[in-house]
N, C-alpha and C positions, 0 to 999 in steps of 0.2 A: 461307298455307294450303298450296302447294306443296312447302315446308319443311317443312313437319308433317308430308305423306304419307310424304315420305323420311326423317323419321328413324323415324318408326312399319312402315315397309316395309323398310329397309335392314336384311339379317340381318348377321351378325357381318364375314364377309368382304366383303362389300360397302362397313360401314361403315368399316373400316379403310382402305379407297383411297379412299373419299366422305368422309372426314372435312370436307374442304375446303367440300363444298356446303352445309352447316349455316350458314356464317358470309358467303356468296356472293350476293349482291342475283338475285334468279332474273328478269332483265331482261332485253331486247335477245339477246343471242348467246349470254349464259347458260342463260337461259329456251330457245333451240331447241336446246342442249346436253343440256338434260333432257329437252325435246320427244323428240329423235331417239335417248336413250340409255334414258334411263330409265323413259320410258314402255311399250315393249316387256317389260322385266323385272315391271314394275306386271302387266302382262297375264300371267305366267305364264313367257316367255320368256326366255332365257338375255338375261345383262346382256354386252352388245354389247361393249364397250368388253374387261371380264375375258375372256370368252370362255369362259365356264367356269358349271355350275350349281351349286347348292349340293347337299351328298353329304346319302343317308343311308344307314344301316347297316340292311341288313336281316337278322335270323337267322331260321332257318327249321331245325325239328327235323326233317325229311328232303327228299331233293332234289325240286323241284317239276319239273323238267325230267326228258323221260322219252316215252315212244313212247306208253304210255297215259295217258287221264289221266282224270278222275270229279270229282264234285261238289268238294271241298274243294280237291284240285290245279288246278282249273280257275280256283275263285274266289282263290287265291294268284298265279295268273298273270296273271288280271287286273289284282291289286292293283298286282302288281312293274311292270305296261304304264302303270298309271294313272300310279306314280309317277314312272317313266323320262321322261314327259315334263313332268318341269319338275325332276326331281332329279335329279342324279348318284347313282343306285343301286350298291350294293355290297352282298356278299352273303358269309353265313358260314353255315355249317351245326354247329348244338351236337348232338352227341349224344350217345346214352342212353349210361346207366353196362351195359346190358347190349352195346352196339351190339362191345366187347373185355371181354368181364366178367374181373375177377381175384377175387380172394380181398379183397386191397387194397381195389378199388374198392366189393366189397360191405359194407367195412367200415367203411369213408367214406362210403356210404349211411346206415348203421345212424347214424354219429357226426351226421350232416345231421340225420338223424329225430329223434333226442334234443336236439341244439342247437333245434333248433324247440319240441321237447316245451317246453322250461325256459322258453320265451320266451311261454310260454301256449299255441303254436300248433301244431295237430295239421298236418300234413304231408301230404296227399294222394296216394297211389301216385304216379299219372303224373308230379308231382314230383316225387317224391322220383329215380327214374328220369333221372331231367336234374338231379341234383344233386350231381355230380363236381366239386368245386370248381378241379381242376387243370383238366377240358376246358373249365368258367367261364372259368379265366382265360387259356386259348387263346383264347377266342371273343374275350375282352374286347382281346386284345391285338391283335386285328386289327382295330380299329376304331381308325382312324387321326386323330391330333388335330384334322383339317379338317373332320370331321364334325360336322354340327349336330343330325340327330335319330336316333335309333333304331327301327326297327319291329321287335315282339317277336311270333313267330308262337306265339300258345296259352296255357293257363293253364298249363301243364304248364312254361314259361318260369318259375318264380317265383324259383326261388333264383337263375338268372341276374340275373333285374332285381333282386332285392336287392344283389346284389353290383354287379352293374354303376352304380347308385344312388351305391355308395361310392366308388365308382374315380372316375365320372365324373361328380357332381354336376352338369355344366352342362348335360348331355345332355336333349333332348327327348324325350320315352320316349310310343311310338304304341303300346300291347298291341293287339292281336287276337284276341279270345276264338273269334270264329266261333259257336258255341253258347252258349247259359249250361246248362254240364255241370251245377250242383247242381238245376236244373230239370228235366234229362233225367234224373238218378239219381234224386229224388225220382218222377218219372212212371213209372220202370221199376218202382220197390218198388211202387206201386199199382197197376201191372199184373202183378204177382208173377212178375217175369221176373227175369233173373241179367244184371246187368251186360254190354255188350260190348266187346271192346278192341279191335274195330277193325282200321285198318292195324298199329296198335302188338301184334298176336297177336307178330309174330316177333321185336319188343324182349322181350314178358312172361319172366320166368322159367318154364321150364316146367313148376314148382311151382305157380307159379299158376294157371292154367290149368287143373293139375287140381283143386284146390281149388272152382274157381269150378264144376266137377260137381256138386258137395254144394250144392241149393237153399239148406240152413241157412247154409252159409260164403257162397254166395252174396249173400245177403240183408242178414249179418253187414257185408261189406265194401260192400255198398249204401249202410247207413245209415252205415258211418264216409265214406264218399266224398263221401255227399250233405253233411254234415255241414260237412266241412275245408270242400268246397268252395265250402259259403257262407261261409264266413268269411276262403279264401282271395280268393274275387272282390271282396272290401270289401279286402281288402287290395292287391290289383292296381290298383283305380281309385284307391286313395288314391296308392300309386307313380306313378302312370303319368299323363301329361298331358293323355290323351284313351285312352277305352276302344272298341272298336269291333265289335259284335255284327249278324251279317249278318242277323237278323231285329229286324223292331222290334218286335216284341213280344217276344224275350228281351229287349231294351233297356228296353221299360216295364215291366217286369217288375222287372231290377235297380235302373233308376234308383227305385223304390219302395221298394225297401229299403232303398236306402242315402242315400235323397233329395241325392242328386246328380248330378242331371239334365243339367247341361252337361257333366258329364268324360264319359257313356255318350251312346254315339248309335248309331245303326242304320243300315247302310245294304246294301241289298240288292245284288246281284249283278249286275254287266250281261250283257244280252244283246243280239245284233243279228240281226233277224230275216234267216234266210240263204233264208226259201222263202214264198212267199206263198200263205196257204190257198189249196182250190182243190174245188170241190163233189167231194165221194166218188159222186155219181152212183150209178152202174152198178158202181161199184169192188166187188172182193170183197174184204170187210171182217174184220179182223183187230183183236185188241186187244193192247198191248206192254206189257209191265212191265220197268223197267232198275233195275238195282239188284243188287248181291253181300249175298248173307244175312251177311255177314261183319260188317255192321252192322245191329244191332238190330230197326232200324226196318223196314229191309228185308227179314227174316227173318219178321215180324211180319204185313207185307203178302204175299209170296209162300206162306205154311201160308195165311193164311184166301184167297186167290183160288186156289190147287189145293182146297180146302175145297170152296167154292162150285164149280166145277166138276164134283167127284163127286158132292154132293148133289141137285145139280139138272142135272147130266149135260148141260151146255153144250154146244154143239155147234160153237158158233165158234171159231176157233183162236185160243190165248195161246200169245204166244210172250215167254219172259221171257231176259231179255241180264244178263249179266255171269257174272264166276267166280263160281260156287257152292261152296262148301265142304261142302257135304251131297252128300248120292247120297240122292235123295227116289223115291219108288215116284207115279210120272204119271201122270193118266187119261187118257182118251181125251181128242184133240184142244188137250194143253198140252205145248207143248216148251221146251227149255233148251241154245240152241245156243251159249251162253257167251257171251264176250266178243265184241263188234261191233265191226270193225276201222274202219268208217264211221260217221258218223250217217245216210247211205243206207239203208245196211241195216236199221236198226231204222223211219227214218220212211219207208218206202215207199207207194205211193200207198195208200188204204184203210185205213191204219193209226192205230191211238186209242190213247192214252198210260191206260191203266185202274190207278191210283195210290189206292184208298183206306187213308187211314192210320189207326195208331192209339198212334204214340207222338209227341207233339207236340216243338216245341221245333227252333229252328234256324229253315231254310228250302228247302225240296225243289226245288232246282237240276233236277231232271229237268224239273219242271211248266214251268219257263221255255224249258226246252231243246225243250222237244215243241211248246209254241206258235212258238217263232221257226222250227219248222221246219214251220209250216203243220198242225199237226196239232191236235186237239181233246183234253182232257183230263178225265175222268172221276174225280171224286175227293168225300170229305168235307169239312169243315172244318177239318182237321185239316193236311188234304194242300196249303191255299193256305194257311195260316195266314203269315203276314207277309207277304202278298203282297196288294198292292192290287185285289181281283178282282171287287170291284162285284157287280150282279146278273150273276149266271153260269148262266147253262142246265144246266149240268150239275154242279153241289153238289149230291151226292146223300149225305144223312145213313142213308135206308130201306133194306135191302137188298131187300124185297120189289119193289122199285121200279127199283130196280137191275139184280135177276135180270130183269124184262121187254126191257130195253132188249139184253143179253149174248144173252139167247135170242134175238132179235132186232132186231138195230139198223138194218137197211135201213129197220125201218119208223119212225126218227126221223132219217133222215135230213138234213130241214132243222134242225133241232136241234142235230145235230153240228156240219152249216157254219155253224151260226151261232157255236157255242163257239169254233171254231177262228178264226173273225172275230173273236170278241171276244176271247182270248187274244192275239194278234198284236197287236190294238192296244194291249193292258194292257204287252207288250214292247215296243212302239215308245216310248209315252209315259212310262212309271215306271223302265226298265230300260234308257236309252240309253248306250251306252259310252261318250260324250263328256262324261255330266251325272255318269254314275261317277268319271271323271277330273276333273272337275272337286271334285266334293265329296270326294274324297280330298285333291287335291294341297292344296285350300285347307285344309282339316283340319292337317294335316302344317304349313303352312305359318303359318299360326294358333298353331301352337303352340310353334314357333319364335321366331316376332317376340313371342310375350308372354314367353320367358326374354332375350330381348334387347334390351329396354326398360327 
């Protein structure tokens, strides 16, 4: 039995110096050779003996390291923490064909886009964008032969993982979608809104950009986006060894379409609660919305709560954090002091995280970020969607219902501490950094030892 673990455990480098213990009677002085070697590495732990973990290669389409950082950059540092502790991480950054645009490179794009066409498969902007085959095979050539898996940050990776596919067939290939984008594009056309780019505005061509002004061309590159990009996420999960979407509901969503449920899994974001709620009392009460209109969703949620504000002329203070790329005309009692150098400054005592959404898909890292710091959350179904939230005081679908509490919140007082109590504990038990790293490293590690069997 003891034989069996280690050769179903042993990854490539390990088996090469363990060859010997396959054919070794595991008794007497042999058996505490394993006891005291190789049971620690069974646990997660560097193997004693080599001294060394096993590597993976992580590529990431921009730097996660940085003085600020937001929901996406947050949950990428997670990942690289979860992983450091049981792999040797190593790191390469591919970037866009616009990040030194030539003439060359646009025309190496266009040649990507047509090579696709022939192959049946329509090409997705964001793809196409990461499809320099020469910065490919920079990336590729730093990933060093001792390397056993790959993590590939985003769909927007696809020509890399094809290519890297051929080079290095023995590779464990981990994608990270983080959203399922053909889900988000499909929700935007039915909210008749114009795509967002996101962080990627300063990679875009600045053709594009204007283009995406014209609702019509808007809409046009909606439906080709939405489009590729189901067909490019079936084609990801079939490359890749394991697919990994930070909500489980995009997860159940794709694994339905593509009925294959074991390569797509979900797994949410950890958080560790840094403040323990604490009764608002007497406190004077404030509502915070965090978020740069610079994505969609959040652009979406800040027009309708300055909405609500002028219509029913609120009296309580919103105070919404992040860069804004608008200059918006404010009413009374809403301010926009930008970017928050602390999570202090945004969760101060009195203060309610006021998040209703209305474009689904992913999973809103703020909602997590506002409970673990003791604060209470006010939102729809939309705003906890993959997020395990039980019966919640405050799921408010009515705006009628809504507007009573804004006009007045001293007087739900117990209400709100109770949200905030039961937020903290929805982070202590679903959202532990230890049970994140756990279900990563084994992930990663799973998929390993089944190309090395």
């Amino acid at each position: 039995m003891v034989r069996k673990i280690i050769t179903q455990k042993l990854t490539n480098p390990f088996r090469d110096d363990y060859e010997f213990l396959r054919d070794t009677p595991l008794d007497g002085a042999n058996f505490f050779f394993f006891e005291q070697n190789m049971t620690p590495f069974l646990r997660g732990e560097p193997f004693a003996p080599l001294g060394r973990k096993p590597a993976i290669h992580a590529i990431w389409t921009r730097p996660i390291d940085g003085d600020r950082s937001f929901g996406r950059i947050q949950v990428s540092r997670a990942v690289r923490q979860a992983l450091q502790s049981r792999f040797e991480v190593r790191e390469s950054i591919l970037q866009s064909l616009t990040s030194k645009m030539t003439v060359g490179r646009a025309a190496r794009a266009g040649t990507a886009f047509i090579r696709h066409a022939f192959r049946g498969q329509i090409l997705p902007l964001q793809c196409l964008l990461y499809s320099n085959r020469q910065e490919i095979d920079r990336v590729i050539a730093e990933i060093k032969h001792d390397v056993e898996a790959v993590y590939i940050d985003g769909i927007r990776c696809l020509p890399f993982l094809h290519r890297l596919k051929s080079a290095r067939p023995q590779l464990a290939i981990v994608t990270d979608l983080d959203d399922l984008m053909s889900r988000r594009m499909g929700l935007l056309l039915e909210l008749n809104q114009a795509p967002s780019t996101g962080y990627m505005k300063k990679q875009m061509p600045r053709i594009v950009e204007w283009l995406l002004q014209s609702r019509t061309v808007a809409r046009s590159i909606l439906r080709y986006e939405r489009n590729a990009l189901r067909v490019i996420e079936r084609d990801i999960v079939t490359a890749s060894d394991v697919v990994v979407l930070i909500s489980t509901a995009d997860a159940a969503v794709l694994s339905a379409r593509i009925k294959n449920c074991k390569k797509v899994v979900g797994i949410a974001p950890p958080v560790k609660v840094a403040r323990e709620p604490r009764s608002i009392g007497k406190d004077k009460l404030r509502f915070v919305f965090v978020g740069s209109d610079a994505l969609r969703q959040n652009e979406l949620t800040i027009d309708a709560l300055i909405d609500i504000w002028q219509r029913h002329k609120i009296t309580t203070p919103l105070v919404i954090y992040g860069d804004q790329q608008r200059k918006l005309s404010l009413p009374a009692h809403v301010t926009m002091p930008g970017y928050a150098e602390t999570i202090d400054d945004i969760y101060q005592d009195g203060s309610i995280l006021l998040s209703p959404s209305y474009l689904a898909g992913g999973l809103k890292t703020k909602v997590l970020e506002a409970f673990a710091n003791g604060a209470a959350v006010i939102g729809n179904s939309v705003t906890f969607e993959g997020i395990d939230i039980g019966e919640y005081p405050l799921l408010i679908e009515n705006e009628a219902e809504l507007v009573l509490i804004l006009q007045n919140p001293s007087n739900y007082n117990e209400i709100i501490d109770a949200a905030a109590t039961h937020g903290a504990a929805v982070v202590r038990e679903k959202h532990d950094p230890t049970t994140f790293a756990v279900r990563w490293t084994t992930l990663v590690a799973d998929s390993i030892l089944a190309r090395s069997v």
